[in-house]
N, C-alpha and C positions, 0 to 999 in steps of 0.2 A: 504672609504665610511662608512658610519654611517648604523648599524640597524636598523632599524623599529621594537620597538614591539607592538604586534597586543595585544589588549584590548583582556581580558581571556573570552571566550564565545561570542567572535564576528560574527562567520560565519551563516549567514543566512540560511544557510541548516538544520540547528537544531537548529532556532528559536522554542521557546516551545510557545506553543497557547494555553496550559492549562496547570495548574501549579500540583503538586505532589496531593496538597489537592483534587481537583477536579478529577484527575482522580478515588482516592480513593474513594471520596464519589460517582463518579457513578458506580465504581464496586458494592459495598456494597448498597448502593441503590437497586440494580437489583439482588442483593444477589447471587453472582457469587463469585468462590473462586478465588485466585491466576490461580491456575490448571485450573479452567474452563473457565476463562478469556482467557488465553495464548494460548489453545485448540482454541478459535474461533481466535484468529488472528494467529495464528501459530508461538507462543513463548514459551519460557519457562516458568513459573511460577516465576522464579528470575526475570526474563526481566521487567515482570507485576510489579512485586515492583520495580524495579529503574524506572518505569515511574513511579509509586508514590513516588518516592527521588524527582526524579528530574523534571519531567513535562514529556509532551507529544506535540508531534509536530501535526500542522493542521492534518498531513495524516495520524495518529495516529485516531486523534479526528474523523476526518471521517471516519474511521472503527467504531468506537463506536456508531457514530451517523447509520452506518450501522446494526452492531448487534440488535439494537434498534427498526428496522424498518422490523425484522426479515428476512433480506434479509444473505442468507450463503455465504461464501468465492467464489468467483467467478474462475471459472475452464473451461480451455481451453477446446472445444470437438474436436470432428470432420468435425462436420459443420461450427464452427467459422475457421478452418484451409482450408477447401473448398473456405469461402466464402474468406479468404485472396487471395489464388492461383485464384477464378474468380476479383478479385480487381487487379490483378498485367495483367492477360490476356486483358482487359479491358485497362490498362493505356496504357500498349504494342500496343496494335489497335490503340486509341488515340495517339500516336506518332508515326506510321505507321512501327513500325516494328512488324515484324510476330512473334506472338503467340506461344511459345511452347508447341505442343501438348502431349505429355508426359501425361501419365497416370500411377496412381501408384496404383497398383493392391494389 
């Protein structure tokens, strides 16, 4: 049986959707260092520049488009963990088995 080789930078998962230059110039634009860049997405400052080697993928880009819209890193509470455990109590009813009542104190 014969190998397959796969084209260098074929895999869809890290298709880049802005290139090295563009992320650069929106750092810089916004007059953000390496450090203060990496700080809001939660990287390193090295990290920051290999997206400007080498691009940045959509979900990259929309953190940016995030930071921009001055919205901050979005963070689990207590309430979003409530309202999952009433989502699962709810599905349970809806398929007629009973609800575990369990409370955590």
């Amino acid at each position: 049986m014969q190998k397959i080789k796969m084209p260098h930078g074929s895999r869809s998962a890290s298709e880049k959707y802005l290139t090295g230059a563009e992320v650069r110039a929106w750092r810089i634009s916004r007059r953000l260092t390496h450090a203060e860049l990496g700080a809001w997405l939660g990287l390193s400052a090295q990290a920051v520049g290999k997206y400007e080697e080498r691009g940045a993928t959509k979900a990259t880009a929309l953190a940016l488009a995030a930071i921009d819209r001055g919205l901050k890193p979005w963070q689990a509470t207590k309430e979003d963990f409530e309202a999952v455990k009433q989502h699962e109590r709810m599905k349970a009813l809806r398929k007629g088995v009973p609800a575990n009542v369990e409370e955590d104190t």
